[in-house]
C-alpha positions as CSV (number, residue, x, y, z in Angstrom):
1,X,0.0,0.0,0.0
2,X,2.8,2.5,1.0
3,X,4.7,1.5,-1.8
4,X,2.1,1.7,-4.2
5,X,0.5,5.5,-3.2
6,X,5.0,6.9,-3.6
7,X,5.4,4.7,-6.8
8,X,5.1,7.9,-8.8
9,X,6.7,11.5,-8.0
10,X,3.6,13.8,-7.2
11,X,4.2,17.3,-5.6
12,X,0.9,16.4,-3.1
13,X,3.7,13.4,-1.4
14,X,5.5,16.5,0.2
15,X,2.3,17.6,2.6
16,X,2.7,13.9,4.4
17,X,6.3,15.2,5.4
18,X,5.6,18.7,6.6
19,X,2.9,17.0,8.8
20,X,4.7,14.5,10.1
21,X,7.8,17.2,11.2
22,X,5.2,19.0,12.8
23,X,4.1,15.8,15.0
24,X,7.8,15.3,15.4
25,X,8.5,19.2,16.4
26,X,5.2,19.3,19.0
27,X,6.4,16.0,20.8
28,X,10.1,16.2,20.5
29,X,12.7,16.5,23.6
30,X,12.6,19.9,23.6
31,X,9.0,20.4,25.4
32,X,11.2,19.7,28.1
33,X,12.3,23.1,27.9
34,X,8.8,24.6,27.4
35,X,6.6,22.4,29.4
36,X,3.7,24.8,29.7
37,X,4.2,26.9,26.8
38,X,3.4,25.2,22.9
39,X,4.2,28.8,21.6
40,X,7.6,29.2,22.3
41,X,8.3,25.0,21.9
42,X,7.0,25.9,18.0
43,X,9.3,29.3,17.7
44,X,11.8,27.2,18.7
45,X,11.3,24.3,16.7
46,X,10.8,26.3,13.8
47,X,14.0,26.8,12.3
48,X,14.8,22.8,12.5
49,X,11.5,22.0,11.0
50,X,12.3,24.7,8.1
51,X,15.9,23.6,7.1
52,X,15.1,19.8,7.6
53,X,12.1,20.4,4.8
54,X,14.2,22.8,3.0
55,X,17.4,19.7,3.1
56,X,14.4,17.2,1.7
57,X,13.4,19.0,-1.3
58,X,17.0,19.8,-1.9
59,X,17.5,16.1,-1.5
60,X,15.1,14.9,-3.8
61,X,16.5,17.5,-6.4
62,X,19.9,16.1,-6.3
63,X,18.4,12.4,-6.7
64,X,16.2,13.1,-9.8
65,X,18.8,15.6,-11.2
66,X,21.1,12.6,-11.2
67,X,19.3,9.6,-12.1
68,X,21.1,8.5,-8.4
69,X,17.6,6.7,-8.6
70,X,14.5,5.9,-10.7
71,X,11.3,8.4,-10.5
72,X,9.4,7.9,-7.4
73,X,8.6,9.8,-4.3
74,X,10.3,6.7,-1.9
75,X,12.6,9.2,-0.7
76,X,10.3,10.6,1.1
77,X,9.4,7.5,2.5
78,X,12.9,6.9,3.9
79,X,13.1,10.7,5.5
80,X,10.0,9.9,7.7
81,X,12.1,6.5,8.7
82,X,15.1,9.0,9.5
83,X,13.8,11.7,10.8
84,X,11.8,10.0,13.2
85,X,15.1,8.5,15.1
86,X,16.7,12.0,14.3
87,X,14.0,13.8,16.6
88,X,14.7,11.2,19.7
89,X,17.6,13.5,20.4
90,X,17.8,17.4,21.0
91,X,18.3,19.4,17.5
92,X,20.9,22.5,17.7
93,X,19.6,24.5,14.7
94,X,23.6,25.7,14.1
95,X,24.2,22.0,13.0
96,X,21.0,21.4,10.7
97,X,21.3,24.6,8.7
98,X,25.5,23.9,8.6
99,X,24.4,20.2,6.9
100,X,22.2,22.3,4.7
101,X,24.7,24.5,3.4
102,X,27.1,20.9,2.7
103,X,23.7,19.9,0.6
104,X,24.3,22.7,-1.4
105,X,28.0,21.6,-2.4
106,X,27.4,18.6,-2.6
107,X,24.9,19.5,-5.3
108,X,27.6,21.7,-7.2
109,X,29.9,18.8,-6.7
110,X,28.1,15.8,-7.9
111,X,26.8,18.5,-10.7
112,X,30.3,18.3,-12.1
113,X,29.7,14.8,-14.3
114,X,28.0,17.4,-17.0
115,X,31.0,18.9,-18.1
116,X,29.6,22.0,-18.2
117,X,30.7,25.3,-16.3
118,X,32.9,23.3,-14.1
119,X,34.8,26.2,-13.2
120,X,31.7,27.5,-11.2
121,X,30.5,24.7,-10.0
122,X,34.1,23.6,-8.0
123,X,34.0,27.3,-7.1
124,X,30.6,27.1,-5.3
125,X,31.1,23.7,-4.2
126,X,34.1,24.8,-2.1
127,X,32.0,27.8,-1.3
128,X,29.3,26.4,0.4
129,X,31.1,23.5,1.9
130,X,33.7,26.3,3.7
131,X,30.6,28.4,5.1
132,X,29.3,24.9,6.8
133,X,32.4,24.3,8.3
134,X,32.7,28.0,9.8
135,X,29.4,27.0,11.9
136,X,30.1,23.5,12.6
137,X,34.0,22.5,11.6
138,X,33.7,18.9,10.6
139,X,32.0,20.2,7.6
140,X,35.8,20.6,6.4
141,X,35.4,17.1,5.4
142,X,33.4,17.7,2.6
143,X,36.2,19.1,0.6
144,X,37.2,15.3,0.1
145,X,34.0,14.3,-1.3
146,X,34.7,17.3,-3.8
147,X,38.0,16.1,-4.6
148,X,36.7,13.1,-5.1
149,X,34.0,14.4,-7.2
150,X,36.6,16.4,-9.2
151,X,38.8,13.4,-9.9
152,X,36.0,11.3,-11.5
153,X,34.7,13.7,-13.6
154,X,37.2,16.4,-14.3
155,X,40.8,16.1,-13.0
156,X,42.6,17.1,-10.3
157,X,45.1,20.1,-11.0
158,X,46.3,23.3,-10.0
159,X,43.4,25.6,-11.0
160,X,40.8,23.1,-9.5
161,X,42.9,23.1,-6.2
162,X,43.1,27.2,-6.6
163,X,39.3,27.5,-7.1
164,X,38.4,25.0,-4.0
165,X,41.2,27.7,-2.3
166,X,39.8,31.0,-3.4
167,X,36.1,29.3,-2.7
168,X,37.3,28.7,1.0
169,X,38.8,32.0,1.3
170,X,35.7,33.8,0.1
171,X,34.0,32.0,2.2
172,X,35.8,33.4,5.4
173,X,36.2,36.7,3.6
174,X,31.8,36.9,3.4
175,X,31.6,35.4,7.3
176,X,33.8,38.2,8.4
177,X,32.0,40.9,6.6
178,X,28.8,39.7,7.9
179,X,29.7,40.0,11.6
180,X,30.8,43.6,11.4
181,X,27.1,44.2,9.3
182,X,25.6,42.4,12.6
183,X,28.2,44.1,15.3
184,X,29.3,47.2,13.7
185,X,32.8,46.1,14.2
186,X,35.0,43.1,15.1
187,X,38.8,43.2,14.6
188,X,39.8,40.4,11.9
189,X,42.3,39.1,15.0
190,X,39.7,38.3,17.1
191,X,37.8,36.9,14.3
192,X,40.4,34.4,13.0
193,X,41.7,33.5,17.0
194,X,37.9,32.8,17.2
195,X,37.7,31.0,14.3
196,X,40.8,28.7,14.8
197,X,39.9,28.4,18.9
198,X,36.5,26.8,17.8
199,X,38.0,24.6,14.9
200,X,40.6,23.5,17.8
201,X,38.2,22.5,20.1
202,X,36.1,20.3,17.7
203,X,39.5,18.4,16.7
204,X,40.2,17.9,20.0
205,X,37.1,15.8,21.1
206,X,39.1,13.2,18.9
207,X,37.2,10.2,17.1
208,X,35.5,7.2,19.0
209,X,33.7,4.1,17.5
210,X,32.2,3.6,21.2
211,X,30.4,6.5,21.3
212,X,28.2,5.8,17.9
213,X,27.1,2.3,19.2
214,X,26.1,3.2,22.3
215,X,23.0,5.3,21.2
216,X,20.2,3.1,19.7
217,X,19.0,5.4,17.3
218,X,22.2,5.3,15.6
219,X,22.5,1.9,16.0
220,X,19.1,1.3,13.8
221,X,20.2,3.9,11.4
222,X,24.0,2.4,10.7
223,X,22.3,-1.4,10.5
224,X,19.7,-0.4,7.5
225,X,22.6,1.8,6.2
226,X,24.6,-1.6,6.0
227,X,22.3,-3.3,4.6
228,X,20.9,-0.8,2.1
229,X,24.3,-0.4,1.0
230,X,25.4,-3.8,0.6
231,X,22.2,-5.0,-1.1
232,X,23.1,-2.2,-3.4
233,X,26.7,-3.3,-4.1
234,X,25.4,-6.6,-5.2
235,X,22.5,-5.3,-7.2
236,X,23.9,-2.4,-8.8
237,X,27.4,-1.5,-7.9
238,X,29.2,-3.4,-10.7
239,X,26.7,-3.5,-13.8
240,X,28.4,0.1,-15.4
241,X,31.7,2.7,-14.9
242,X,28.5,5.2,-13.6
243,X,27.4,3.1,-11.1
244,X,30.3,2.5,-9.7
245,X,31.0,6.3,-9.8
246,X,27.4,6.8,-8.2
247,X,28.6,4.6,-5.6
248,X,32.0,6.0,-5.0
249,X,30.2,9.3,-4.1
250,X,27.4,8.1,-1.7
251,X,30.1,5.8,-0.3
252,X,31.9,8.6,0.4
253,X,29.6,10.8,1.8
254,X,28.3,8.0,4.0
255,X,31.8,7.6,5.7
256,X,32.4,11.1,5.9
257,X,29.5,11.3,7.9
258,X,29.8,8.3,10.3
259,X,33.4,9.8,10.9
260,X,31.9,13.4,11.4
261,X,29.0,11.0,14.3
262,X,31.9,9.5,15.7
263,X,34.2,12.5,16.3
264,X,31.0,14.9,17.7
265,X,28.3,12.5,19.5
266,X,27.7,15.5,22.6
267,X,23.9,15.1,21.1
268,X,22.5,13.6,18.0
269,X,22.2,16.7,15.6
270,X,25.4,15.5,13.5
271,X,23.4,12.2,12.4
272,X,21.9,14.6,9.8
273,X,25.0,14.0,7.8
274,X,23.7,11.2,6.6
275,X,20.3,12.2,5.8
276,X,21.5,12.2,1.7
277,X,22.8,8.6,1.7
278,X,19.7,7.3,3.7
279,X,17.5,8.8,1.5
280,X,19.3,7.3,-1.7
281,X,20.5,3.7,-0.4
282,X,17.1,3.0,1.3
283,X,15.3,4.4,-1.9
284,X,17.3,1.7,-3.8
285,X,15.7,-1.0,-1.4
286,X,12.5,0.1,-1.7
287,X,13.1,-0.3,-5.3
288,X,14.0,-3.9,-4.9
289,X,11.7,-4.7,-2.6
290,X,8.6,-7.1,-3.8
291,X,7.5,-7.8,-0.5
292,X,5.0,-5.0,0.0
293,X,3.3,-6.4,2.9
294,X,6.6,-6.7,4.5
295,X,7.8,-2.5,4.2
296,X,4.2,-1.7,5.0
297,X,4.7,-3.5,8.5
298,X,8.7,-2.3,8.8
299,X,7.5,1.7,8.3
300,X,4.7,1.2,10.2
301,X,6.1,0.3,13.4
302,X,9.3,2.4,12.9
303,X,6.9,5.4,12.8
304,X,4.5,4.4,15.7
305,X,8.0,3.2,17.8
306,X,9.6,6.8,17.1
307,X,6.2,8.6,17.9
308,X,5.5,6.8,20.7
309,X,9.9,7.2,22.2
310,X,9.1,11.1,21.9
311,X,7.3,10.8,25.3
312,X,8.7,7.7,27.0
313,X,12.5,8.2,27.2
């Protein structure tokens, strides 16, 4: 049934998201914070709820602009699996909106197999990806997936390296010229020793395996990661030179991201990160699926399980 009513992309499939977010938002940790006021749980919510819609229709655009799968609306079916476990920890709005602007370059980035305006595209890639990683530093990461990106579909030299240079440097350049809009003035000392303090500080928390598998709502998203992706490897990995490029990218992001949970677990914000794999390996095994019964029952109870942990732990 639930495969049947997202077997076709309509615009209408989006409204089931925004109302589901909402649910999320009103019974989320945070009412914690605002136990007798819905108002202010809302205003705070807001901003989550916004960049997490914003990050699926930016999603779904990098998917179909693609071909990373065929044309459906099971994406969306995979964000309400993922969001729901995202929402059983407390959201820091910083972190969201930084993943959002790595959506963004990763869009430029994966863009690049056109061969068109790759100039540009490396450029704002770079761009985007440096502006994520001035809110939330292990955005930095990113700037291997565009490598990586750059290597399979244009090559690796020393104008590319410039322009991912010159887009970082912008970047920093914009950041800075922003704050003295917002506080009439701030030294560029203090803003660079603020800058590299904060960058320190992240580095510092160093990287640990334990504390991913310790939270069960990572747990559940890393074991239908593993087996999204291996049933994809089998299925699809090997049969052309753009699959296995298609691979190599999501690959990479994926492990980019379970670094990125690994080195910063202090809540559960940074499992965001892997919001764009999710939504393309577990697309994939909806695809294969022929057991309808069988996802009907798995989504079912991951919903009501995730609606129902909101108010019980």
């Amino acid at each position: 049934m639930i495969k049947r009513f997202f077997d076709r992309s309509r615009t209408v499939h989006f409204f089931i998201p925004i109302l589901y977010l909402s649910i999320l938002g009103l019974l989320s940790k945070e009412q914690l914070l605002f136990p007798d006021n819905y108002t202010s749980l809302i205003l705070f919510q807001l901003p989550n709820l916004l960049f997490l819609f914003i990050s699926l229709l930016l999603s779904a655009f990098i998917i179909t602009k693609n071909n990373l799968t065929n044309n459906n609306s099971y994406p969306i079916i995979a964000f309400i699996i993922f969001v729901g476990f995202l929402f059983n920890n407390i959201l820091l709005p910083e972190i969201i909106f930084a993943h959002f602007l790595v959506l963004l370059g990763i869009r430029r980035a994966i863009s690049l197999k056109s061969g068109k305006q790759s100039i540009s595209k490396i450029f704002d890639a770079s761009l985007w990806i440096s502006f994520s990683a001035i809110l939330f530093p292990p955005s930095a990461l990113f700037l291997i997936f565009l490598l990586l990106a750059i290597f399979m579909y244009s090559s690796i030299d020393l104008r590319n390296v410039g322009l991912i240079i010159l887009g970082a440097l912008t970047s920093i350049l914009m950041s800075y010229l922003m704050l003295i809009v917002f506080y009439d003035f701030i030294s560029i000392s203090e803003f660079f020793t603020n800058l590299i303090t904060n960058t320190i500080q992240d580095v510092d928390k160093g990287f640990s395996l334990r504390s991913i598998f310790v939270d069960t709502n990572t747990i559940i998203i890393f074991l239908i990661l593993a087996i999204s992706l291996i049933t994809y490897l089998i299925s699809y990995g090997i049969k052309s030179a753009g699959n296995i490029k298609t691979l190599l990218l999501i690959s990479s992001i994926l492990f980019i991201a379970f670094f990125i949970n690994g080195h910063y677990m202090d809540n559960g914000s940074a499992l965001i990160y892997l919001l764009l794999p999710f939504l393309v390996l577990v697309t994939k095994l909806i695809e294969m699926t022929n057991r309808n019964w069988l996802l009907d029952l798995v989504v079912i109870f991951i919903i009501v399980f995730n609606l129902i942990n909101q108010n019980l732990f």
